[in-house]
C-alpha positions as CSV (number, residue, x, y, z in Angstrom):
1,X,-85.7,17.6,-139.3
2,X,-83.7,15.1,-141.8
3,X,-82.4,13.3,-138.2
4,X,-86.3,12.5,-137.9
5,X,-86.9,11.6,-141.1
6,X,-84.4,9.2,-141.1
7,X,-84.9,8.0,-137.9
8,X,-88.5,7.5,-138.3
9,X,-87.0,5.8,-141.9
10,X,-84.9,3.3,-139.6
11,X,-87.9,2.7,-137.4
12,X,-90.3,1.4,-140.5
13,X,-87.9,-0.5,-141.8
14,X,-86.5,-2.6,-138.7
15,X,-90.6,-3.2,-138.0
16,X,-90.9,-4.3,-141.8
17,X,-88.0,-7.0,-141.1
18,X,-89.1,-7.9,-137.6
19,X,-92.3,-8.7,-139.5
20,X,-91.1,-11.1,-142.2
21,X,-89.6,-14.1,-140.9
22,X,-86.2,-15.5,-141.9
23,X,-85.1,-18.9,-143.2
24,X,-84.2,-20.6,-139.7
25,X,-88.2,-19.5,-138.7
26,X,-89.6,-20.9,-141.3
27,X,-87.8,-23.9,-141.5
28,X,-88.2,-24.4,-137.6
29,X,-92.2,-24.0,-138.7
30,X,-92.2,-26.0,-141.8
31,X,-90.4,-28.8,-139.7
32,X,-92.7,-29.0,-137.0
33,X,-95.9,-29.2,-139.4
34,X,-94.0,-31.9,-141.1
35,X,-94.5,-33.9,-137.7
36,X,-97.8,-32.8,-136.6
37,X,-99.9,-32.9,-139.8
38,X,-99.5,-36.5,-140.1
39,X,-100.6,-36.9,-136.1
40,X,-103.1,-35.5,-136.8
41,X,-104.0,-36.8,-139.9
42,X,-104.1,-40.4,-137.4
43,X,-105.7,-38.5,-134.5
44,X,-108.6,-38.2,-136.7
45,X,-108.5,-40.6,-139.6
46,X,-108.2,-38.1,-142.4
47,X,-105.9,-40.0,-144.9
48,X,-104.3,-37.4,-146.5
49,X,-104.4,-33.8,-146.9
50,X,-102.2,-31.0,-149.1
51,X,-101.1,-28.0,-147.9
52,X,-99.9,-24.4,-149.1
53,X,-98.4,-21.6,-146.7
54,X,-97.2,-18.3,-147.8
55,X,-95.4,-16.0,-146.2
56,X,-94.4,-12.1,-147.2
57,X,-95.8,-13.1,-150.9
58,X,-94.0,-16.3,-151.2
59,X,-94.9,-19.9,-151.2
60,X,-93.0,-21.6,-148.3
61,X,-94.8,-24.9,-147.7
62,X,-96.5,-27.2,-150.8
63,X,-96.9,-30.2,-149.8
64,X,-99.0,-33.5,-149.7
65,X,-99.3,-35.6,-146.5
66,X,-100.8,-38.9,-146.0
67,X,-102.3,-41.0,-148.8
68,X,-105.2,-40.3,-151.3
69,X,-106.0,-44.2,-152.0
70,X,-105.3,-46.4,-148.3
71,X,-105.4,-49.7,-150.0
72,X,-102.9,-48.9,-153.4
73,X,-100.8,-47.1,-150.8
74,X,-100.8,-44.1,-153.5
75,X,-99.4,-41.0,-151.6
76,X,-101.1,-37.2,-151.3
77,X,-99.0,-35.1,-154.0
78,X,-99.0,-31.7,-154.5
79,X,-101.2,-32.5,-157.9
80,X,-103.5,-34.7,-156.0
81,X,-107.1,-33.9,-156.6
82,X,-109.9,-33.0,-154.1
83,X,-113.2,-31.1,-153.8
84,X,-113.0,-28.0,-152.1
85,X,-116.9,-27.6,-151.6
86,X,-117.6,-23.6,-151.1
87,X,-114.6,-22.5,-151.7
88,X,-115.8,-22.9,-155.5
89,X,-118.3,-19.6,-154.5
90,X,-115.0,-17.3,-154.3
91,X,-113.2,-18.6,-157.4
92,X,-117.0,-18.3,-159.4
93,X,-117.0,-15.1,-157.3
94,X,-114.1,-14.1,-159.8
95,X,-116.2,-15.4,-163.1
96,X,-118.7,-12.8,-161.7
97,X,-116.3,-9.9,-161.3
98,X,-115.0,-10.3,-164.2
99,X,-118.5,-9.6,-166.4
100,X,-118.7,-7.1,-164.1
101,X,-115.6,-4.6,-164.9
102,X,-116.2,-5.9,-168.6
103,X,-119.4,-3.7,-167.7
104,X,-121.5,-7.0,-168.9
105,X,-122.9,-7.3,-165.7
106,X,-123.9,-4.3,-163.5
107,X,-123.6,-5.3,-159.6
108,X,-126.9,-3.4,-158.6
109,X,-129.2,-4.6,-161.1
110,X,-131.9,-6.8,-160.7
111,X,-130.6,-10.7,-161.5
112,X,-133.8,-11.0,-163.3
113,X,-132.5,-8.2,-165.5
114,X,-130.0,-11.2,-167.3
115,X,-132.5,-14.5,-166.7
116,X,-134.5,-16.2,-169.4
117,X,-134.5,-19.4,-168.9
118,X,-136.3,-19.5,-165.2
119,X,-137.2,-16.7,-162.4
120,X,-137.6,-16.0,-158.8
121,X,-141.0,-17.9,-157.7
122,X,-143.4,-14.9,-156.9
123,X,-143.6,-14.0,-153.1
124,X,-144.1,-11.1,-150.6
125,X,-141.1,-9.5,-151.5
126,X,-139.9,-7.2,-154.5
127,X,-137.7,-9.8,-156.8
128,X,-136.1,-7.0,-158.5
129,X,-134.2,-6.4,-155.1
130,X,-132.2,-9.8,-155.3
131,X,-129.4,-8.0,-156.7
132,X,-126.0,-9.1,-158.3
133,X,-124.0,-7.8,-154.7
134,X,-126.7,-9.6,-152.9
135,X,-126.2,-12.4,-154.3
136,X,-122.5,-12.6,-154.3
137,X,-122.4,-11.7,-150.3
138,X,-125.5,-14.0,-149.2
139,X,-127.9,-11.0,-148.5
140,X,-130.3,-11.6,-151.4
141,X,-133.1,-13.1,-148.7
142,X,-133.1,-16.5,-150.2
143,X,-133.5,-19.9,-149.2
144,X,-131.6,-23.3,-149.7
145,X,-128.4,-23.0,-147.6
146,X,-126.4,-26.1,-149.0
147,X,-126.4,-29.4,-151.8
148,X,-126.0,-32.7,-151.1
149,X,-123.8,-34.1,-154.2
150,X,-125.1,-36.7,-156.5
151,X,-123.9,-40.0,-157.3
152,X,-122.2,-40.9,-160.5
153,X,-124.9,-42.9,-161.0
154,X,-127.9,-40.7,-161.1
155,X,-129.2,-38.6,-164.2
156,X,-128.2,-34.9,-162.8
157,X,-130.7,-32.1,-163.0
158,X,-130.4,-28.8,-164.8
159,X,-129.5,-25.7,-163.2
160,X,-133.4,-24.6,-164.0
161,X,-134.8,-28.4,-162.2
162,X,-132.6,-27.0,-159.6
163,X,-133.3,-24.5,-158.7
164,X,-137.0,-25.6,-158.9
165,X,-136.0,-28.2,-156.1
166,X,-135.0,-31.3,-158.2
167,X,-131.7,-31.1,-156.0
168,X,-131.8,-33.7,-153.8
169,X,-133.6,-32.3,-150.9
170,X,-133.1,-29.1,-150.4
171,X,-136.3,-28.0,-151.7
172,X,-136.3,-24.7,-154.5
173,X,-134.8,-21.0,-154.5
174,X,-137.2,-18.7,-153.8
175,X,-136.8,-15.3,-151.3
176,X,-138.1,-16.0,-147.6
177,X,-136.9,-12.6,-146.1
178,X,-136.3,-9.0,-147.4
179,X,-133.6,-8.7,-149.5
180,X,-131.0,-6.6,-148.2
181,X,-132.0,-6.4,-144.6
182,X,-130.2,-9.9,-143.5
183,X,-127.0,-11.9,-144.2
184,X,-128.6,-15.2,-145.0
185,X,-126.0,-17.9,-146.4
186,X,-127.4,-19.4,-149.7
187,X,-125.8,-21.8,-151.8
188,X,-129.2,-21.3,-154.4
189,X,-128.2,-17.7,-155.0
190,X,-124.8,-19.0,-156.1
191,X,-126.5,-21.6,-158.1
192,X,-128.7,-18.2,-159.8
193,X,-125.4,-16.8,-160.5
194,X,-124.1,-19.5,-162.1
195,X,-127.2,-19.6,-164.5
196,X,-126.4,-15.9,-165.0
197,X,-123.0,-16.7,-165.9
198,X,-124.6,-18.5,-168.8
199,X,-127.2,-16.5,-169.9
200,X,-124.6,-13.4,-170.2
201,X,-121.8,-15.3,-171.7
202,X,-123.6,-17.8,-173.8
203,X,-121.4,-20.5,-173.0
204,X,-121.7,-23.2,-170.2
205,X,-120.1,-22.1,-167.0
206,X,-117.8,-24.7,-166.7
207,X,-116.7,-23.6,-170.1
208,X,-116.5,-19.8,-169.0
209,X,-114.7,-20.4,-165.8
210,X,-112.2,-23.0,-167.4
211,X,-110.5,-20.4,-170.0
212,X,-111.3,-16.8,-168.4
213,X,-110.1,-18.1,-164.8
214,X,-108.9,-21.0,-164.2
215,X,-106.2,-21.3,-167.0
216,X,-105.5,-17.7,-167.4
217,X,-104.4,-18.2,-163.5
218,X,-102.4,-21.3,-164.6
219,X,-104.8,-24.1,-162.3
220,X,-104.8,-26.2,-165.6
221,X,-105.2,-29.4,-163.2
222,X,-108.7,-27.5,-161.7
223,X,-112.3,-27.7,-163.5
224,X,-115.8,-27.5,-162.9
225,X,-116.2,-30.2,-164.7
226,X,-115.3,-33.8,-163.4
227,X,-114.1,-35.6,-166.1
228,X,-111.9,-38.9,-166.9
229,X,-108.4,-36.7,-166.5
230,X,-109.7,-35.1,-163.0
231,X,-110.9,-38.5,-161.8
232,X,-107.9,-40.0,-162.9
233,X,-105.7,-37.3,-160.4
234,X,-108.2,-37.2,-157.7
235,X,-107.9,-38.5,-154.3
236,X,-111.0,-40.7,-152.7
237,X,-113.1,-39.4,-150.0
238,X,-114.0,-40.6,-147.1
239,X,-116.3,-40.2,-143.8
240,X,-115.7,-38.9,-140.6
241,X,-114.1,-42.6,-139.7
242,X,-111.7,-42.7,-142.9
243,X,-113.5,-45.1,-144.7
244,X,-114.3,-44.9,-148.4
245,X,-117.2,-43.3,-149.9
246,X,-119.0,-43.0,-152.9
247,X,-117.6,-40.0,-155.5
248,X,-120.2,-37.0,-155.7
249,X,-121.2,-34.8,-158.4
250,X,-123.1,-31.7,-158.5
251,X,-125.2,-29.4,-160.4
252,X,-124.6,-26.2,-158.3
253,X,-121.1,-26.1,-159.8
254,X,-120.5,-22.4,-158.5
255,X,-121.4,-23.4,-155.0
256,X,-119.8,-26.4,-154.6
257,X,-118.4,-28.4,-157.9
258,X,-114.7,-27.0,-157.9
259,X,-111.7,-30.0,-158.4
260,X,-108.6,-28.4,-157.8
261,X,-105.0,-29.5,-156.3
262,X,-102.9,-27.7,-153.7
263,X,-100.6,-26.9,-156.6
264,X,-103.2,-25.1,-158.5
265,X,-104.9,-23.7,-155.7
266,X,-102.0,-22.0,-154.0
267,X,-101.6,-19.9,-157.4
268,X,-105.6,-18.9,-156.7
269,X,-104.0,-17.7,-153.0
270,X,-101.5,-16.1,-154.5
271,X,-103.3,-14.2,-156.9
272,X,-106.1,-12.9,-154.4
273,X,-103.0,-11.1,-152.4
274,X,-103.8,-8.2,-154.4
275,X,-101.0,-5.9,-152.5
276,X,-98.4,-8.4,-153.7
277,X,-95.7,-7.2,-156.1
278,X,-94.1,-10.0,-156.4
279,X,-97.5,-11.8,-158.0
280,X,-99.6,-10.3,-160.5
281,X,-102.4,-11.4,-162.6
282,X,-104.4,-9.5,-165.2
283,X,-107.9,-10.7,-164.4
284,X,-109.2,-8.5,-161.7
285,X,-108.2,-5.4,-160.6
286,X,-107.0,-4.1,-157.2
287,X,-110.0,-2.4,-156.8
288,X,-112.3,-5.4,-157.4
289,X,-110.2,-7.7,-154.7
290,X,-110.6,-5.0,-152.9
291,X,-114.1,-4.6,-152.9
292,X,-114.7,-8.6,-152.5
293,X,-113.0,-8.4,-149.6
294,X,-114.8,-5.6,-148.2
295,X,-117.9,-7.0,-145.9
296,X,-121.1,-5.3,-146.6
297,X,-123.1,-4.0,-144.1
298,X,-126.0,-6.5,-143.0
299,X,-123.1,-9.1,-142.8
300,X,-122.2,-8.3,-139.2
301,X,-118.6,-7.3,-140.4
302,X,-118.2,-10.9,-142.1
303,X,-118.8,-11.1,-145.6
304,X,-118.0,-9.4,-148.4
305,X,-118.4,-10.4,-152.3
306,X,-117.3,-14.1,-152.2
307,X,-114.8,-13.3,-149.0
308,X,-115.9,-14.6,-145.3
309,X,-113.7,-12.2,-143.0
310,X,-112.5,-13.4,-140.1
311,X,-110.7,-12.2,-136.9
312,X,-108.3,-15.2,-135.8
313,X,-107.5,-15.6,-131.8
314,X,-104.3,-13.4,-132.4
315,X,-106.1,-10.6,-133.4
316,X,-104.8,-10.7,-137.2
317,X,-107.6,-10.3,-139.9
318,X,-108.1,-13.0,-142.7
319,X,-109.8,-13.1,-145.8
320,X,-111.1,-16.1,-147.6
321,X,-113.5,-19.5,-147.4
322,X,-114.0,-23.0,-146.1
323,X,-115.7,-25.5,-147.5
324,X,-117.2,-28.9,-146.8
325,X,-118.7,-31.8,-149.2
326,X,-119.6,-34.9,-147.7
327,X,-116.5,-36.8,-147.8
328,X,-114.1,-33.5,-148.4
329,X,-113.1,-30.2,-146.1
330,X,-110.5,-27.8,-147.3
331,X,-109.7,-24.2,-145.6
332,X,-108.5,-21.1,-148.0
333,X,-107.4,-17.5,-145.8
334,X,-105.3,-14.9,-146.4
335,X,-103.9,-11.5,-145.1
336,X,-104.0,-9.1,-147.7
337,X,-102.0,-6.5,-145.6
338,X,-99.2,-8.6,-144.9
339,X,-99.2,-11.1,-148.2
340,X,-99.7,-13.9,-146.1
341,X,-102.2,-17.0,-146.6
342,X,-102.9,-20.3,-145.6
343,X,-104.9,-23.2,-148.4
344,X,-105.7,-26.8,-146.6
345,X,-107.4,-29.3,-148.6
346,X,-108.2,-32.6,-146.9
347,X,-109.7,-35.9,-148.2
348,X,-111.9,-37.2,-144.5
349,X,-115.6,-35.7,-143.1
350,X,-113.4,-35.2,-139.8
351,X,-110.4,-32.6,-141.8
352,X,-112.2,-29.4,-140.4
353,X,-110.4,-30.9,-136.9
354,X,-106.8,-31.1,-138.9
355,X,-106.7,-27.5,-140.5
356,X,-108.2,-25.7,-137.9
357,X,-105.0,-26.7,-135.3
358,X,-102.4,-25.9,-138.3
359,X,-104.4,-22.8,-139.1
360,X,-104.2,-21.6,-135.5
361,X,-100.4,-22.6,-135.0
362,X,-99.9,-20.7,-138.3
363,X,-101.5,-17.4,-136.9
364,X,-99.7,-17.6,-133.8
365,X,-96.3,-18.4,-135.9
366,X,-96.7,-15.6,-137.8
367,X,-97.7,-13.1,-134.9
368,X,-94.5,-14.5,-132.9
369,X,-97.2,-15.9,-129.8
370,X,-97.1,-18.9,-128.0
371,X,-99.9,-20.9,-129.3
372,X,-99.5,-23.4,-126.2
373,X,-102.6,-25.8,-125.7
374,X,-105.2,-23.0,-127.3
375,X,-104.6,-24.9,-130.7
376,X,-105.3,-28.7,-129.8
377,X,-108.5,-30.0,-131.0
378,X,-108.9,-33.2,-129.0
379,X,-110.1,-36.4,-131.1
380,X,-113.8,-37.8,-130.9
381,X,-114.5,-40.5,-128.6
382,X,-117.0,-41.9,-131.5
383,X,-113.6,-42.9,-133.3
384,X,-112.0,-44.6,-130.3
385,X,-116.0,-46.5,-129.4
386,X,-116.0,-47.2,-133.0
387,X,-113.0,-49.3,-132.8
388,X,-114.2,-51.4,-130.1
389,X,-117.6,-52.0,-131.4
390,X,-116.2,-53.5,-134.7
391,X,-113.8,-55.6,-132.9
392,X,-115.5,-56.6,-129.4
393,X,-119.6,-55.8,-130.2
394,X,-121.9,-53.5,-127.9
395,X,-121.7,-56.0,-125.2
396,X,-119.8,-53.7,-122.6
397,X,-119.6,-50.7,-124.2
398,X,-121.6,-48.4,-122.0
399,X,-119.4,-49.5,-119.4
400,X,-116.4,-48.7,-121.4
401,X,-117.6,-45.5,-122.8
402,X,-118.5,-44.1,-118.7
403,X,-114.8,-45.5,-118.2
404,X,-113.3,-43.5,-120.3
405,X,-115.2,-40.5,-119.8
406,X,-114.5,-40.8,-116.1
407,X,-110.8,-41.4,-116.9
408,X,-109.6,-39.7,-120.1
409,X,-111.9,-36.8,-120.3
410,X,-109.1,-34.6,-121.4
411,X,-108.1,-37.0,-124.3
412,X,-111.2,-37.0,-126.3
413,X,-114.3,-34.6,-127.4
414,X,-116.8,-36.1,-125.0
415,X,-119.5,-33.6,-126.7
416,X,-123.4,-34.8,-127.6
417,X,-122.8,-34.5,-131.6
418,X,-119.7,-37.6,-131.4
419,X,-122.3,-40.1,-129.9
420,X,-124.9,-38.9,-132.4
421,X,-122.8,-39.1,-135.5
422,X,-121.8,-42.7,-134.9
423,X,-125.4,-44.0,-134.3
424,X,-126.4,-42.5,-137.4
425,X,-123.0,-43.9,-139.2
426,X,-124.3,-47.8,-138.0
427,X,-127.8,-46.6,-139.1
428,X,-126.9,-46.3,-142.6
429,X,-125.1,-49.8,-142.5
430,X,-128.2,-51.1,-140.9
431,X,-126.3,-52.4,-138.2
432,X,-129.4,-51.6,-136.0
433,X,-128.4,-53.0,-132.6
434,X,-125.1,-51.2,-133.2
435,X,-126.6,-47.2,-133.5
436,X,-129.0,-48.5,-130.6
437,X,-126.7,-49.5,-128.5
438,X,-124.7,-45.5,-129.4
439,X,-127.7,-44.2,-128.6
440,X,-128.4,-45.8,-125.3
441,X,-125.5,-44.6,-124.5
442,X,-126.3,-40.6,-125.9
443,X,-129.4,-40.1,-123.5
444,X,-127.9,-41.4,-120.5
445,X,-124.7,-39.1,-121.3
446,X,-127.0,-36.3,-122.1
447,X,-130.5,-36.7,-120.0
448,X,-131.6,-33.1,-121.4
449,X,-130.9,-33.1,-124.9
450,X,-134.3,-33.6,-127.3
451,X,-131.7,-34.7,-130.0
452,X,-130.3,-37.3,-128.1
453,X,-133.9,-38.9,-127.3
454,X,-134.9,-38.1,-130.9
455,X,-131.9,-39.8,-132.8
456,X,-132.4,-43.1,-130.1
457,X,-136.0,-43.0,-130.8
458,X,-135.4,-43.3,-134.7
459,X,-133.2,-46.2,-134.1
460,X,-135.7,-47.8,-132.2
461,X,-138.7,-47.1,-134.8
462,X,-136.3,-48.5,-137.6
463,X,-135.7,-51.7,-135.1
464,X,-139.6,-52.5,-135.3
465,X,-139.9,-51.3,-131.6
466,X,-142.8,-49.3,-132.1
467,X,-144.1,-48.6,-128.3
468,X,-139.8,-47.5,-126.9
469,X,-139.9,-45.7,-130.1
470,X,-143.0,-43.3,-129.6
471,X,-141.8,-43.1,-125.7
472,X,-138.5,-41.6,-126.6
473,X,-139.8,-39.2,-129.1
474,X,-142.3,-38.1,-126.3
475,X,-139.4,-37.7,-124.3
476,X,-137.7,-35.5,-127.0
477,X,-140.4,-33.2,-128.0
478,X,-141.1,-32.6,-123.9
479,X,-137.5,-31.4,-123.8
480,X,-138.2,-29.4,-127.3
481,X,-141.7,-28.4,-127.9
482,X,-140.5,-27.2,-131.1
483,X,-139.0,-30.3,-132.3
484,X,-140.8,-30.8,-135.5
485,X,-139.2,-34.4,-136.6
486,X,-140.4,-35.7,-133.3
487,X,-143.6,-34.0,-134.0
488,X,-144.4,-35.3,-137.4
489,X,-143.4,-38.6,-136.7
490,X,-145.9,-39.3,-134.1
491,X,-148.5,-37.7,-135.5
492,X,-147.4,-40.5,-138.8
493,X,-147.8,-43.0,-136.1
494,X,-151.0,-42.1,-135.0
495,X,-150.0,-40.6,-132.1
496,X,-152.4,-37.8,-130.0
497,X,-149.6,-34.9,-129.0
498,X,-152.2,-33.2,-126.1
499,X,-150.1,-33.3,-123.1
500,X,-146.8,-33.9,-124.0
501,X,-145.5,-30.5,-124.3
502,X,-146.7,-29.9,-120.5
């Protein structure tokens, strides 16, 4: 019996070692990051990007690539600023928690129970079933999936004008579905929380996140609040080419206002690992991590309380968020079972194609498999048509485009949505003839697509050609009778819509 036990002891122990990694491993990994984030960083005109692995409860990688300001030549650090869009949700997740084992907040109750200062609009369905849980996991039945930021410029809106659909587009927060009955992602329910936040607390969220989170946790460089010392740290953003854009603020700070570095955020990583000994923090308990982590039942197995799940391509379970602003894309997992995790923040619209290659050469890494080509995300043709455009014109760039599709398909992402993107990108330079000339391009590349016809026809209309313009959206809505843009355009123009579906 004691030879068993102690065999059986020998067998747990060399699978605990063969599971952690040792120093020549990691540096091997950490080396060959060090020359493929910056590829790839070029490959897709991100500028710069910061990075945290750990592995076995301990920070291995921290580090800044690339540059967070192009034209000073000032370099990504780890205390570099960035946006990390909805990855705010599972840090205000935490604000949430906490009222709730401070028994300030009960998760079942009604959120009207703990509003005053604005409701849920009166529909069809009970309101007192938008619950606390529902909220946090996206199964309240609401609308408004996402927020466009605001400029520094513009006078922002309350939370109450926003959520009454002074938000930029989005329209307001009311409940579309049955709550309870279907995971629904909705930023507004985060933006109800947030409101909820102040009405329990008394204080202005910001406020209550800054000193019963965020410091207590050490991220003294991260706020909900973008003031002169955040701007002062943070990098620029920029589009999907790597060009500059314009700095956006936002009311719907819980669902998409957090500033943080790769510094600060790899303690937040840390601190979720709630199996870690070698971390602790006295915020939330085990139980409460546990239970954010958990994925309720409408969520297909995918969400819990603030906590996407996901199963990687290795088979290994990971826990956490993504996030994307216009202009920002960051990436936040980890493996509670094994203390590992993985944080990418990145400073381009195209850094979703950067961190999901390192994220997928990290899971294979740590489940000792080959990762071979299943990692490589190629780079968008629209980057590589761009570039001619702006030095040579439109004059022979279908040719060119057919060329290289003919000739380098497995060099570039060929797909419908690259072509689409950069017509709208010279759209919104009004360089007209430019997004035409894309678009020309789009319909005879894809001949069935309604969106193709659609986004070509716009182009057109915008150009003054009227007549092309209303015989291209004819084309799109006969590909998609229930293209509605199509649709209500023509009907603006005048148009009679009998026979076009047929």
């Amino acid at each position: 019996m004691i030879i068993r036990l102690i065999s059986l002891l020998i067998l747990l122990l060399s699978f605990t070692l063969s599971a952690q990694k040792g120093t020549k491993e990691i540096d091997q990994f950490v080396n060959k990051l060090d020359n493929q984030i910056p590829k790839l960083l070029n490959d897709f005109s991100v500028p710069g990007a910061g990075i945290a692995i750990i592995e076995n409860g301990e920070i291995i990688l921290l580090k800044g690539y690339g540059y967070s300001d192009i034209v000073k030549g000032t370099k990504v650090t780890t205390k570099t600023g960035f946006n990390i869009g909805s990855i705010s949700k599972t840090v205000a997740a935490w604000g949430v928690m906490k009222l709730v084992q401070e028994g300030k907040i009960e998760l079942d109750a009604p959120a009207e129970k703990y509003l005053t200062r604005w409701h849920l609009p009166k529909s069809e369905f009970d309101s007192d079933k938008v619950t606390i849980r529902r909220l946090l996991s996206h199964t309240a039945g609401l609308s408004l999936h996402g927020y466009p930021g605001w400029s520094p410029k513009d006078n922002l809106p309350t939370i109450e004008e926003s959520l009454d659909g002074k938000n930029n587009g989005p329209g307001r927060v009311e409940i579309i579905m049955e709550p309870g009955t279907k995971w629904k992602y909705s930023g507004g329910g985060f933006t109800i929380l947030q409101l909820i936040i102040e009405e329990v607390t008394k204080q202005k969220f910001e406020d209550y996140m800054q000193a019963e989170i965020l410091n207590p946790l050490g991220m003294t460089n991260s706020s909900y609040t973008i003031d002169e010392n955040i701007l002062k740290a943070s990098s620029l953003e920029h589009n999907n080419f790597g060009e500059v854009i314009d700095f956006e603020l936002f009311t719907a700070k819980a669902a998409a206002g957090l500033h943080t570095t790769i510094e600060d955020f790899s303690k937040f990583a840390l601190a979720s690992l709630y199996k870690n000994k070698k971390y602790t923090q006295n915020i939330l308990s085990t139980h409460s991590l546990e239970l954010m982590m958990t994925p309720v039942p409408v969520s297909n197995d995918s969400y819990g309380l603030g906590y996407q799940k996901e199963l990687m391509s290795t088979n290994m379970t990971i826990y956490g968020h993504g996030g994307a602003n216009t202009g920002w894309q960051a990436l936040f997992m980890i493996n509670p079972d094994t203390n590992d995790g993985f944080v990418m923040l990145t400073n381009g619209g195209a850094g979703s194609n950067v961190f999901s290659q390192v994220i997928c050469e990290w899971s294979h890494w740590l489940t000792d498999k080959e990762s071979l080509d299943s990692c490589i995300v190629l780079p968008s043709i629209a980057n590589k048509i761009k570039q001619i455009i702006d030095t040579k014109g439109v004059g022979d760039i279908k040719k060119l485009y057919f060329e290289l599709k003919n000739n380098q398909q497995d060099k570039y992402n060929f797909s419908e949505g690259q072509l689409i993107d950069l017509g709208y990108y010279y759209l919104s330079k009004n360089k007209n003839d430019f997004a035409i000339a894309v678009f020309e391009i789009s319909v005879e590349a894809f001949p069935n697509s309604f969106n193709a016809f659609d986004s070509y026809a716009e182009a057109l209309l915008k150009q003054g050609e009227k007549k092309k313009a209303i015989e291209n959206y004819k084309k799109s809505i006969k590909l998609n009778p229930e293209n509605i843009n199509g649709i209500r355009v023509l009907k603006k123009l005048g148009v009679t819509l009998e026979n076009i579906k047929q």
